[in-house]
C-alpha positions as a printed Julia matrix, in Angstrom:
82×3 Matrix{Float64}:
  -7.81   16.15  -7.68
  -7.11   12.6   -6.68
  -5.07   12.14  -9.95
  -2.65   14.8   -9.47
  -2.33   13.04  -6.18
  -1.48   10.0   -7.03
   1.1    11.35  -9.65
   2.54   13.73  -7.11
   3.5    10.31  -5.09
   4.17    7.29  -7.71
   7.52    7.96  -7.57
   7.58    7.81  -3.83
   5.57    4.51  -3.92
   7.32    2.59  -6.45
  10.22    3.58  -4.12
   8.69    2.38  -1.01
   7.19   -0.8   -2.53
  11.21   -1.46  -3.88
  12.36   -1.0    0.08
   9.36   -3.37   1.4
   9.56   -6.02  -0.6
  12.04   -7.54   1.82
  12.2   -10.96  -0.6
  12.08   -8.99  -4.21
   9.39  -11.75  -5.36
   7.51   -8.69  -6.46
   4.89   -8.93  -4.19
   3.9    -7.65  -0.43
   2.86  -10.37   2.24
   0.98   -9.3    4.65
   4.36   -8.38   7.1
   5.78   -6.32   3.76
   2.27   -4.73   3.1
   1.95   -3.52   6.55
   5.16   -1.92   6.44
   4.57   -0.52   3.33
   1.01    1.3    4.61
   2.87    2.22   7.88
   5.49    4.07   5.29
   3.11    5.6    3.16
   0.85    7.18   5.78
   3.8     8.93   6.55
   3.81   10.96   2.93
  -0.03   11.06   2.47
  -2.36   13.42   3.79
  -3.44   12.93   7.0
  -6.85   12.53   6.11
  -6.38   10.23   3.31
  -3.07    8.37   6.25
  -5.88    7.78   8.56
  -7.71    4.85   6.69
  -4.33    2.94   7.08
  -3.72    1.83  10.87
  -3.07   -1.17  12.31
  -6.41   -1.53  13.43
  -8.08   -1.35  10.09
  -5.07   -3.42   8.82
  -6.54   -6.73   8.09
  -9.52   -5.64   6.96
  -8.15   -3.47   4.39
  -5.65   -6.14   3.49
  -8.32   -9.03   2.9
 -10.34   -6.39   0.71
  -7.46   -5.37  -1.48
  -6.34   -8.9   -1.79
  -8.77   -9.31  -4.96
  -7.32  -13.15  -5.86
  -7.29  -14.1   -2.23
  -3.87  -15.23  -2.38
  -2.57  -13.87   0.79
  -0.23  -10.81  -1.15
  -0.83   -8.11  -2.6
   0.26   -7.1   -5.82
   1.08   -3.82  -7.29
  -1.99   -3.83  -9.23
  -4.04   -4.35  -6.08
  -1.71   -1.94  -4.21
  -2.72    0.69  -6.64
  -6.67    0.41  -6.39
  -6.1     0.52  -2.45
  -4.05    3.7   -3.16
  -6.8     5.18  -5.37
């Protein structure tokens, strides 16, 4: 189910990541990346919407990060999704 999902939105996301990467280095900093969770909540389920707040923010950022270097790409972006 979480397949047809995902393909249901990648369109929408590779959208949204286009808008939020303010600096088109192709990368989100953390600013950018908490944009772009704020946006997406808003076309996920609300189930699946409420594992991205602010409050869970930084830890979900830090996890996703895998190479620690303080963006995330779209490669991370994608397991997060997932």
């Amino acid at each position: 189910m979480l397949g047809d999902y995902t393909k249901h939105i990648k369109g929408d996301v590779d959208e949204l990541w286009e808008q939020k990467d303010a600096d088109k280095n192709g990368y989100l900093d953390r600013e950018e990346a908490k944009k772009f969770l704020n946006a997406l909540s808003g076309i996920m389920e609300p189930e699946r919407a409420a594992n991205y707040t602010d409050s869970a923010f930084e830890r979900v950022f830090t996890k996703f990060d895998e190479d620690k270097n303080g963006f995330l790409e779209k490669s991370e972006m994608a397991v997060l999704i997932k």
